[in-house]
TORTORZA-620924 format. One record per residue (C-alpha): residue number from 1; x, y, z. Coordinates in Angstrom, 2 decimals. Example, Ala and Ser with C-alpha at 12.3 -4.5 7.8 and 13.67 -1.06 7.14 Angstrom:
+------+---------+---------+---------+
: resi :    east :   north :      up :
+------+---------+---------+---------+
:    1 :   12.30 :   -4.50 :    7.80 :
:    2 :   13.67 :   -1.06 :    7.14 :
+------+---------+---------+---------+
This chain:
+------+---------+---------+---------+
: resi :    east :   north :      up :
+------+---------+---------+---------+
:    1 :  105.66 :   79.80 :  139.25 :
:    2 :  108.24 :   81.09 :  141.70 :
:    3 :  108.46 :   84.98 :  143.24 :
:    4 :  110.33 :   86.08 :  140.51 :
:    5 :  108.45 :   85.19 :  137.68 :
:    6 :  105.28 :   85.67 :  139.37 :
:    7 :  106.07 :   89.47 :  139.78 :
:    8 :  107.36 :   90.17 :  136.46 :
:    9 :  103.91 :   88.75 :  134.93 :
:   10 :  102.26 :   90.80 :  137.63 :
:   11 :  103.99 :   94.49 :  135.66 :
:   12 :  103.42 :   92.94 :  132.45 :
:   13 :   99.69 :   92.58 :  132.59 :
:   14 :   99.39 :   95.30 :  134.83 :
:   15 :  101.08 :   97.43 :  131.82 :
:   16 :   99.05 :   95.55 :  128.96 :
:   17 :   95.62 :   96.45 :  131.40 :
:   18 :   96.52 :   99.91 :  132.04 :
:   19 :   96.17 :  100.25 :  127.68 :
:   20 :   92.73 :   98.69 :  127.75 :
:   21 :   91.93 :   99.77 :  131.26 :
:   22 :   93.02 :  102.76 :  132.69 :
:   23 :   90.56 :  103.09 :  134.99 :
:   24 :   92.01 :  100.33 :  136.68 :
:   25 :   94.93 :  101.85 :  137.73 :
:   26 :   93.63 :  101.99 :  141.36 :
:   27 :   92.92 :   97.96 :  141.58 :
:   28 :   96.83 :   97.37 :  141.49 :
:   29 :   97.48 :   97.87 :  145.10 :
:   30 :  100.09 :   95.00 :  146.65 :
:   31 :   98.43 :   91.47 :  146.67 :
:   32 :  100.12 :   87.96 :  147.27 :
:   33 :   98.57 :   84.27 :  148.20 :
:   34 :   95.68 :   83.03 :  146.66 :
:   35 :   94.40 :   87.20 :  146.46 :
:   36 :   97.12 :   87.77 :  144.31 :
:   37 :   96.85 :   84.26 :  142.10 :
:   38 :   92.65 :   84.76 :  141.38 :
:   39 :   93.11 :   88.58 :  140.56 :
:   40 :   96.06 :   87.68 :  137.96 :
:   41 :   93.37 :   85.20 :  137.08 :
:   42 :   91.11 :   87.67 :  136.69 :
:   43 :   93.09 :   90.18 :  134.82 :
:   44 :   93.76 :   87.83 :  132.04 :
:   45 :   91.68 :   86.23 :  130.80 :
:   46 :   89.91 :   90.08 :  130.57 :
:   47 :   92.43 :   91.07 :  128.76 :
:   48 :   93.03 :   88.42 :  126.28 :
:   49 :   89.37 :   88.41 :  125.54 :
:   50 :   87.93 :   91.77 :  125.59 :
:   51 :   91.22 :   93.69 :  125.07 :
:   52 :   92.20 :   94.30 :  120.72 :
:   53 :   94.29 :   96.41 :  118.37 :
:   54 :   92.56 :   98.32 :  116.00 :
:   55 :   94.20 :  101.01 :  113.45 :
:   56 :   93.56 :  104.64 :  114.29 :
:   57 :   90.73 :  104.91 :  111.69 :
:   58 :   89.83 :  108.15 :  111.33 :
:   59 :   93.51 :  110.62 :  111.47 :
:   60 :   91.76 :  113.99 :  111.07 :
:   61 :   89.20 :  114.18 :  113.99 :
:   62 :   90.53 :  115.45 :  117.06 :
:   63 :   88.80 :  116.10 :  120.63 :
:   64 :   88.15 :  119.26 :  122.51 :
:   65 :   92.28 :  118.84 :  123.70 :
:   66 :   93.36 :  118.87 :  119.94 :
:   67 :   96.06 :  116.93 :  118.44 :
:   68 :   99.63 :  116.30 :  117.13 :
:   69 :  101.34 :  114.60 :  114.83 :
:   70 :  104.79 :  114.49 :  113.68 :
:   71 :  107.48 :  112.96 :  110.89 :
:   72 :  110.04 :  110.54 :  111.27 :
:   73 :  113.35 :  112.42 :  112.69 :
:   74 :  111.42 :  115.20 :  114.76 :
:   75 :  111.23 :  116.06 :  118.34 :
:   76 :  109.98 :  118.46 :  120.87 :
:   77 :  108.66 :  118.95 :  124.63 :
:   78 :  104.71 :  119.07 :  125.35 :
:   79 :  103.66 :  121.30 :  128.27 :
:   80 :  100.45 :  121.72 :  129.57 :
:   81 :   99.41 :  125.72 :  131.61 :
:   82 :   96.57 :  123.85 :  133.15 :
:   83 :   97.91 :  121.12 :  134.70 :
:   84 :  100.51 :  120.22 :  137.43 :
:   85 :  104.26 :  118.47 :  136.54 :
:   86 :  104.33 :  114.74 :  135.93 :
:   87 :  100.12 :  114.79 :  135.56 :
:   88 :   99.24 :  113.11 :  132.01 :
:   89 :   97.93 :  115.09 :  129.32 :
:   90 :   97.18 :  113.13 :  126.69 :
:   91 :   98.08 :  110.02 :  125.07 :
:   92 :  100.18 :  108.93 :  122.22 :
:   93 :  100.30 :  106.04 :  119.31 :
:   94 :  103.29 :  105.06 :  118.05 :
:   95 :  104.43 :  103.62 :  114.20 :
:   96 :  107.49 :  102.18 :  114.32 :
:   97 :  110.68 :  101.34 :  116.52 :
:   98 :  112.09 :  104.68 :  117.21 :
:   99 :  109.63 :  106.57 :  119.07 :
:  100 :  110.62 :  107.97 :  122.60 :
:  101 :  109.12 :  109.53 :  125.20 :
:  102 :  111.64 :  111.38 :  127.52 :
:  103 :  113.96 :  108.60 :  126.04 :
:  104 :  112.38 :  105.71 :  126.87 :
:  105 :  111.21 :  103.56 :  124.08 :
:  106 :  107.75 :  103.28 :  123.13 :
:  107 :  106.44 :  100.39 :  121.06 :
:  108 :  102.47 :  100.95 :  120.60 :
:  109 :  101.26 :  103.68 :  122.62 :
:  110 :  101.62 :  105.53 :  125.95 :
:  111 :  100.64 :  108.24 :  128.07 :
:  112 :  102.57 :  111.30 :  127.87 :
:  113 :  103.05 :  113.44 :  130.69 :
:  114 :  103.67 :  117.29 :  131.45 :
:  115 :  106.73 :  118.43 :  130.39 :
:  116 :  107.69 :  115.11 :  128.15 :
:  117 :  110.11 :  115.12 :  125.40 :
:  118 :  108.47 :  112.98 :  122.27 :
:  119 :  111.05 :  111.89 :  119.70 :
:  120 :  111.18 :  109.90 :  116.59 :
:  121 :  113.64 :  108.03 :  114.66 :
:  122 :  114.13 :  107.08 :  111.58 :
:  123 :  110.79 :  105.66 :  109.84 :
:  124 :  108.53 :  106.30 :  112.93 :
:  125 :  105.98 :  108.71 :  113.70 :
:  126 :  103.71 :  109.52 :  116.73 :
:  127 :  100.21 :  110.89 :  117.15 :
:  128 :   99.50 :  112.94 :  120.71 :
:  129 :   95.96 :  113.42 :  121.50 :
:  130 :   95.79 :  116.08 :  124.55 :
:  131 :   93.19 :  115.91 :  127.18 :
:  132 :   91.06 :  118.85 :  127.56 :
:  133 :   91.16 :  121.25 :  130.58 :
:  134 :   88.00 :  122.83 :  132.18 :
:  135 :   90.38 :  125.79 :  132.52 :
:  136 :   91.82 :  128.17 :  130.08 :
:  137 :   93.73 :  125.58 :  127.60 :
:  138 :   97.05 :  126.41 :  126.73 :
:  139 :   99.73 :  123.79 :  125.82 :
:  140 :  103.20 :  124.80 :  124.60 :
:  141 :  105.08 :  123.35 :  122.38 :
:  142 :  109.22 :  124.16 :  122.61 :
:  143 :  112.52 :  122.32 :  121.94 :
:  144 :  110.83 :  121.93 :  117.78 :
:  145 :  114.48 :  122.14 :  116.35 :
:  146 :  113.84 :  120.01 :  113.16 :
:  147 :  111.62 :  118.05 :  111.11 :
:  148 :  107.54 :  117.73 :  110.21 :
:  149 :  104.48 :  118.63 :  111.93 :
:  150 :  100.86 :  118.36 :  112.03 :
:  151 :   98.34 :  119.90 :  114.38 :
:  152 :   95.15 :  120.45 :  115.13 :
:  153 :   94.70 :  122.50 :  117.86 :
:  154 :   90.66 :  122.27 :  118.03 :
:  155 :   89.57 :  124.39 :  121.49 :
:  156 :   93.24 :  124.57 :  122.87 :
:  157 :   95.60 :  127.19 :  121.91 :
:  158 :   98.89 :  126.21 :  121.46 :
:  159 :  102.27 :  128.18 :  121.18 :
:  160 :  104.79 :  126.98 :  119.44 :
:  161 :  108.46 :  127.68 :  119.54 :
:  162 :  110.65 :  126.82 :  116.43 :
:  163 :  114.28 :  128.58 :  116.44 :
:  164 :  112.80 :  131.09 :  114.01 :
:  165 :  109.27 :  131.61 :  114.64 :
:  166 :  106.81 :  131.46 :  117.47 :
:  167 :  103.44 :  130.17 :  116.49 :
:  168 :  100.11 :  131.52 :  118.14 :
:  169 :   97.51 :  128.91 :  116.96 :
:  170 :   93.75 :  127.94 :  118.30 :
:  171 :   90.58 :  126.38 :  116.16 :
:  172 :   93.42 :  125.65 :  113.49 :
:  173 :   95.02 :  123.15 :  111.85 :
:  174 :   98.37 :  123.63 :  110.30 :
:  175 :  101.38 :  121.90 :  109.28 :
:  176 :  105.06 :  122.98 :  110.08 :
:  177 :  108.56 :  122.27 :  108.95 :
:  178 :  111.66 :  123.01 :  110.54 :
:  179 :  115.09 :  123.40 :  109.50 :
:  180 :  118.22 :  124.20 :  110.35 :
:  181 :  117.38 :  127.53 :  108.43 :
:  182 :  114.06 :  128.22 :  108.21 :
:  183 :  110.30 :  127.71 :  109.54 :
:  184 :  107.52 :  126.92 :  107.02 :
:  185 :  103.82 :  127.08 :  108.25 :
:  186 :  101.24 :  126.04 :  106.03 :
:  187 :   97.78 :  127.09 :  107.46 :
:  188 :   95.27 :  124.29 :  106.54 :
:  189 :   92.41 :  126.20 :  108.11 :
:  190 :   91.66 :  128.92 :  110.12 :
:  191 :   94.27 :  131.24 :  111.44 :
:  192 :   97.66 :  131.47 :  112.71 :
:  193 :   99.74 :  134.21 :  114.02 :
:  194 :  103.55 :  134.26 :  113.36 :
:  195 :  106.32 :  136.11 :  115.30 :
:  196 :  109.97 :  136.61 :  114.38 :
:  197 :  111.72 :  135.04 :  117.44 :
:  198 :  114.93 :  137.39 :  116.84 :
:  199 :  112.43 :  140.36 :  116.74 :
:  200 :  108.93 :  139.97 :  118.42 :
:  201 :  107.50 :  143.52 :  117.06 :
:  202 :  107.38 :  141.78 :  113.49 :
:  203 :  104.55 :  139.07 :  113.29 :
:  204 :  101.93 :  138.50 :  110.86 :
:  205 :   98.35 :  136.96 :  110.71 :
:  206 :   98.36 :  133.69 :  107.99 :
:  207 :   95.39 :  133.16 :  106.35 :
:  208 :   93.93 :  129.13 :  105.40 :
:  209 :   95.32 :  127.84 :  102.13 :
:  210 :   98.93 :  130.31 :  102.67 :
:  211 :  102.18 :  129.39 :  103.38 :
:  212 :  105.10 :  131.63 :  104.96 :
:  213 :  108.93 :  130.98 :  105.57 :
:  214 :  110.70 :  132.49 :  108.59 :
:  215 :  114.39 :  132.42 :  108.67 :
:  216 :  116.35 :  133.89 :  111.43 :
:  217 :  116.19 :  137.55 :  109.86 :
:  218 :  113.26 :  137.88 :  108.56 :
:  219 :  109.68 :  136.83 :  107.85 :
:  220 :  108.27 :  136.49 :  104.26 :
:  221 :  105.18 :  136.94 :  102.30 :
:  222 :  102.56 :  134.78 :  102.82 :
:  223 :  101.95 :  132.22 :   99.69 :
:  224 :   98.80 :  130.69 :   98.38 :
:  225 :   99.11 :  127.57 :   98.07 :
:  226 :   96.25 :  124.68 :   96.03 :
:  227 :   94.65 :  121.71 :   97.23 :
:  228 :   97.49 :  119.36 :   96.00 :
:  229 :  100.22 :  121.44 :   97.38 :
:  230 :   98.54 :  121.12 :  100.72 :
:  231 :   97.95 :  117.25 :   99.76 :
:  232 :  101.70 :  116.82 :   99.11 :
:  233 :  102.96 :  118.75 :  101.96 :
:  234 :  100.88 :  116.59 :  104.25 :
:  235 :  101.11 :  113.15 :  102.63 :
:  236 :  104.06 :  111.76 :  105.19 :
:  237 :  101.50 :  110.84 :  108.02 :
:  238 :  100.32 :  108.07 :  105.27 :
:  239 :  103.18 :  106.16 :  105.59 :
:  240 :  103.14 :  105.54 :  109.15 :
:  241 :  100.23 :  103.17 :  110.09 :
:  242 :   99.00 :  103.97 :  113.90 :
:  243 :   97.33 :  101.82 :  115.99 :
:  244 :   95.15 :  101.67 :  119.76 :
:  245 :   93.30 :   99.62 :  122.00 :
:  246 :   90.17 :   99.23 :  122.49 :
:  247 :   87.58 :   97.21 :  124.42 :
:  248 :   85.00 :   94.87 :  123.12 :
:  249 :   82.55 :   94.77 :  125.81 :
:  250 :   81.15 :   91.53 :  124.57 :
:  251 :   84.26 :   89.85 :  124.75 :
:  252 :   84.81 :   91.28 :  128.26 :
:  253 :   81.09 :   89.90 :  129.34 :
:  254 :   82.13 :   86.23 :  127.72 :
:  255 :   85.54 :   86.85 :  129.44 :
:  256 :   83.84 :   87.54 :  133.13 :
:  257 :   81.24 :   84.43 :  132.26 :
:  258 :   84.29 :   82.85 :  131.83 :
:  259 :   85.85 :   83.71 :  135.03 :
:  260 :   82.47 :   82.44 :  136.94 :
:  261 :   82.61 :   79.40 :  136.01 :
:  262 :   85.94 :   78.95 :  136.62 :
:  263 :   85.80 :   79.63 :  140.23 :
:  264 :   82.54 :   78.40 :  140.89 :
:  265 :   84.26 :   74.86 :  139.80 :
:  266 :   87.13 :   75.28 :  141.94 :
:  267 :   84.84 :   75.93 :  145.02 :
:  268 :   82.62 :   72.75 :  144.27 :
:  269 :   86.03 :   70.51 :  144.12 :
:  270 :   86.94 :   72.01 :  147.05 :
:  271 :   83.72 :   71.01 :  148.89 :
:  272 :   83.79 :   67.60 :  147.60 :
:  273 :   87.27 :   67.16 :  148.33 :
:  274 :   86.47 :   67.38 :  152.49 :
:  275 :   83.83 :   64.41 :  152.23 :
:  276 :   80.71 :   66.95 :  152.48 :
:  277 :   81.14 :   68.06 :  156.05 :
:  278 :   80.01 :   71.29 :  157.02 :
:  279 :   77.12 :   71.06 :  154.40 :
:  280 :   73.85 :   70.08 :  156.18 :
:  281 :   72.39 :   69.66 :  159.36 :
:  282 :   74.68 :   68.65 :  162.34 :
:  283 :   74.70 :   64.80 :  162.61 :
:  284 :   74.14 :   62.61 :  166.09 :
:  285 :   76.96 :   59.98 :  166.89 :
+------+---------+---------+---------+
């Protein structure tokens, strides 16, 4: 395997480790020679045994950080009050092949940094779980021009800017469309407050089950809406199947039993191959 080749494996795993791994970020520090060739060694067959893709079972729980999801065609920029530029804070899984984060193409999942731009093609969606901050949690949402959205903000508040409406939301969940000329919010539960963006003194408190439209001018009545409304309005995230890594540790034990053995064989050979000297007692000529 020349330098070339040897490298670009090197990024690739490294990448494909960092998804079932990420606490082993710190491990990939510069190695080369035989350091290098047993750690690639190493890192493999780990990750081929212990390392699988699993669907995102269970869509509707989210952590203390809360979570996002949104349509095919939709876009906006993630910032987090807590924590510092370029720090990650949260992760994302990706359906489909036009999902971008700060325009770079993501084909699975990725972590998603402070102050990223998400966006999503045609026939793609994305899922953003945030971390959670020991501090006051605050994580704004802006640059939500057009299409669908659902969130689940758990402990977190977020604020969310639409070019109509800006959304005060914590221990909700609520869905949002945007377009060109109006803001729907559908409050799934808790509740949300809305403010006119053109006028800030007008804003409203939306109740679970309701639904309100905000255009540019104005803000209407708030709508009650059934259980198959709400059903219908949310049924797009069913057609985009999401997926993440995971770890099974008994793969990972088999894999590092694996591993042993391995070098353990390559150490005997080597002691056979210099005729038994240096094992022993000294001999007398």
């Amino acid at each position: 395997m020349d330098a070339t080749n040897s490298k670009s494996l090197f990024w690739r795993l490294k990448d494909l480790s960092l998804r079932c791994y990420p606490w082993s970020a710190w491990s990939f520090s510069p190695l080369t020679g035989k350091q290098g060739i047993w750690f690639l060694l190493l890192i493999t067959v780990l990750l081929f045994s212990g390392c699988k893709t699993v669907p995102v079972l269970d869509r509707n729980f989210a952590d203390k950080g809360g979570l996002w999801e949104q349509d095919e065609n939709t876009g906006a920029r993630f910032h987090h009050n807590a924590m510092a530029d370029e720090v990650v804070i949260g992760r994302m899984n990706a359906s489909g092949k036009s999902v971008l984060i700060n325009a770079s193409q993501v084909k699975q999942s990725a972590q998603v940094k402070n102050n990223s731009f998400v966006s999503t093609g045609p026939q793609s969606g994305a899922r953003i779980e945030f971390k959670a901050s020991e501090a006051s949690c605050l994580i704004r949402v802006d640059e939500f021009n057009i299409g669908n959205a659902y969130v689940d903000t758990a402990t977190c508040q977020q604020s969310i800017k639409t070019p109509h409406a800006l959304i005060e939301a914590k221990s909700a969940i609520l869905h949002i469309q945007v377009s060109q000329y109006e803001t729907e919010v559908m409050v799934i539960s808790g509740m949300v407050k809305v403010v006119l963006r053109e006028n800030p003194m007008q804003s409203i408190d939306v109740k679970a089950d309701r639904e309100i439209i905000i255009t540019h001018q104005s803000i209407g009545d708030p709508r009650l809406m059934t259980t198959e409304e709400i059903w219908q309005r949310i049924r797009w995230r069913e057609g985009f199947q999401l997926y993440e890594t995971v770890i099974d540790w008994k793969k990972v034990m088999a894999g590092v039993i694996t591993v042993g053995i391995i070098a353990a064989a390559i150490l005997l050979s080597k002691g056979h191959g210099h005729g038994g000297r240096g094992v022993g007692f000294p001999r007398h000529r």
